[in-house]
Backbone bond lengths (Angstrom), bond angles and torsions (degrees), N, CA, C in turn:
res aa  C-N    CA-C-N  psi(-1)  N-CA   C-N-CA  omega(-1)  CA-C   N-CA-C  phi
1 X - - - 1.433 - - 1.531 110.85 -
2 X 1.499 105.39 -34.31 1.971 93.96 -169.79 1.183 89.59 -92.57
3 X 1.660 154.55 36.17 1.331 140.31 157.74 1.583 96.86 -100.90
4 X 1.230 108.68 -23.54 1.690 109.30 -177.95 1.828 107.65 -69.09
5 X 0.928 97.01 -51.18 1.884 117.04 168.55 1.959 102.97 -49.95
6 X 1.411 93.99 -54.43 1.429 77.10 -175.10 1.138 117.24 -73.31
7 X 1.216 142.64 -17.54 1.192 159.88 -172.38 1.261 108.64 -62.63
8 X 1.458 112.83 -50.51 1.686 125.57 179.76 1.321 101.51 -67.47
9 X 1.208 114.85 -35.72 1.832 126.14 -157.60 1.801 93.34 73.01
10 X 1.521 93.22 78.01 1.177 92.67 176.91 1.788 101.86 -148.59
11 X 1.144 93.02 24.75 1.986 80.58 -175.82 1.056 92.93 -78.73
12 X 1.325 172.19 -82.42 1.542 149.75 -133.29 1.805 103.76 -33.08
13 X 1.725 116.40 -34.64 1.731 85.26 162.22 1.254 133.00 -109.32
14 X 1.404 90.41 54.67 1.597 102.61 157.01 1.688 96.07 -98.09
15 X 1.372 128.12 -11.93 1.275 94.03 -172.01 1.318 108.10 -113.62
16 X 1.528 117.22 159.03 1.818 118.81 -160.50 1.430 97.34 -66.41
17 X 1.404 109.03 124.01 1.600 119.36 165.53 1.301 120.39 -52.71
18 X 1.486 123.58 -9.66 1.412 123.07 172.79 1.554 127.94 -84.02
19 X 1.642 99.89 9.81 1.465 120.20 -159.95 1.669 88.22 -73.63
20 X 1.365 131.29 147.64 1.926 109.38 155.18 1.829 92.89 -66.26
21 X 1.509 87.06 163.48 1.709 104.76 -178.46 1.888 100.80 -55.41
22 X 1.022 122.66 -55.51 1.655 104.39 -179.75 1.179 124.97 -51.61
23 X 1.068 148.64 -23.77 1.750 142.92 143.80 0.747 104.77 -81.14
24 X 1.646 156.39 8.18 1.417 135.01 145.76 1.059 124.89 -63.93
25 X 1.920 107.06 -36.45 1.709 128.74 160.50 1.293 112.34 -52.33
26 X 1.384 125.69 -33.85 1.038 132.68 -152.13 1.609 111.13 -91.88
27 X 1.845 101.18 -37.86 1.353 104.03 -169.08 1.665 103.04 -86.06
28 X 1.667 111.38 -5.73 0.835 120.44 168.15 1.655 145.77 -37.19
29 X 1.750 83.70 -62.19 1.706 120.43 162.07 1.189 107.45 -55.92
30 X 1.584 143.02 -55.21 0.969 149.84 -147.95 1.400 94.95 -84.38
31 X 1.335 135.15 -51.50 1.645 138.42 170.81 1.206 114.34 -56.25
32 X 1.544 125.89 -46.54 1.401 125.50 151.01 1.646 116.03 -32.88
33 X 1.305 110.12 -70.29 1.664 118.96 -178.96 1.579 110.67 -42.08
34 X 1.558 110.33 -54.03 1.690 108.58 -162.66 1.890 83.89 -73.34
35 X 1.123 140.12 -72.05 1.279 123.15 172.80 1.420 131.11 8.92
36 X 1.326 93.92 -37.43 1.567 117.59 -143.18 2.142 85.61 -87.69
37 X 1.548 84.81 -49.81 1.107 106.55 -162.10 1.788 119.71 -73.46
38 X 0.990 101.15 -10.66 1.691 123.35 175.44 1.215 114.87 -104.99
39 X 1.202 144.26 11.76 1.398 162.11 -155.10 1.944 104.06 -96.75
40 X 1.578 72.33 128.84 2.082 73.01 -164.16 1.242 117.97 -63.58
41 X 1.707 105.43 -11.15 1.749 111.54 -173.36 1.547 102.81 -103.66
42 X 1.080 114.50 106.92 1.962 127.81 156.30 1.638 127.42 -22.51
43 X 1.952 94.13 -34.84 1.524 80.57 144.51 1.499 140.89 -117.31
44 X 1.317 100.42 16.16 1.380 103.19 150.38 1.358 139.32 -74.95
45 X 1.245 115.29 -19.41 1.456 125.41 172.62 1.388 110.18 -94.19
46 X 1.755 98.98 138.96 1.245 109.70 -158.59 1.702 96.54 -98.09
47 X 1.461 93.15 156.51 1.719 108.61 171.57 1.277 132.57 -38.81
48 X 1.095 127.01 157.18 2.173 109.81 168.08 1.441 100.32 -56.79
49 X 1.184 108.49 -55.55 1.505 113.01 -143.19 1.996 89.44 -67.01
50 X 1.466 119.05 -48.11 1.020 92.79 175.01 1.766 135.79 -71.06
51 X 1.377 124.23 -16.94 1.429 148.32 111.49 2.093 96.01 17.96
52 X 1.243 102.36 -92.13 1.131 135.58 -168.62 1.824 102.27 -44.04
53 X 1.382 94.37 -62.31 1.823 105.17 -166.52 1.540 84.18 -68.53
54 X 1.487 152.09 -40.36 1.311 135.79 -152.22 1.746 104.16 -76.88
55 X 1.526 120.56 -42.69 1.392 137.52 -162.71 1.898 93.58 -77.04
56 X 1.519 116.21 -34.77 1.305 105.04 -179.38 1.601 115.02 -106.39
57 X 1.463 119.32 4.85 1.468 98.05 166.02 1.529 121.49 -91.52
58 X 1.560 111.50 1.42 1.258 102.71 175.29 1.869 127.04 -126.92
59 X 0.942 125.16 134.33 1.347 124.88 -178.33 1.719 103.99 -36.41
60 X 2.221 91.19 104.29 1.330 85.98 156.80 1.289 105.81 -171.12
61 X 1.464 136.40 -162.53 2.057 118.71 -157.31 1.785 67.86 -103.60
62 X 0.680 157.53 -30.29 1.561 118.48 168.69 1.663 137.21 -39.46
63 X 1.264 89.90 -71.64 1.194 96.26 171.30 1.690 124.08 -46.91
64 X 0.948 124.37 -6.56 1.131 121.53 174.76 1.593 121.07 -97.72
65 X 1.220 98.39 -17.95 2.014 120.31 169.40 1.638 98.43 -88.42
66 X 1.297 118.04 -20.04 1.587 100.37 177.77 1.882 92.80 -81.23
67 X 0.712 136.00 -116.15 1.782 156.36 178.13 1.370 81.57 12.92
């Protein structure tokens, strides 16, 4: 279902409209990333470790469950 969304360029409604807009941005990236990460081509999908550096260089409730 969220490849159909992405397809439209439509995943932002996958995420609950009741979010405030900064974790909507946020849950945004993260739907972008797993995207990233489900990708039928091997080299399109990125590494853990890079996985890892994307979820912790930017302000978000992840990164704070990784550390």
């Amino acid at each position: 279902m969220a490849r159909i969304y992405q397809k439209r360029k439509r995943l932002l409604d996958l995420v609950d409209p009741k979010l405030p807009n900064n974790c909507r941005k946020q849950a945004l990236e993260i739907l972008d990333l797993a995207m990233e990460c489900i990708s039928d081509s091997h080299d399109l999908r990125p590494t853990m470790s890079n996985v890892v550096n994307k979820l912790t260089e930017t302000e978000n409730p992840v990164k704070e469950m990784i550390r």
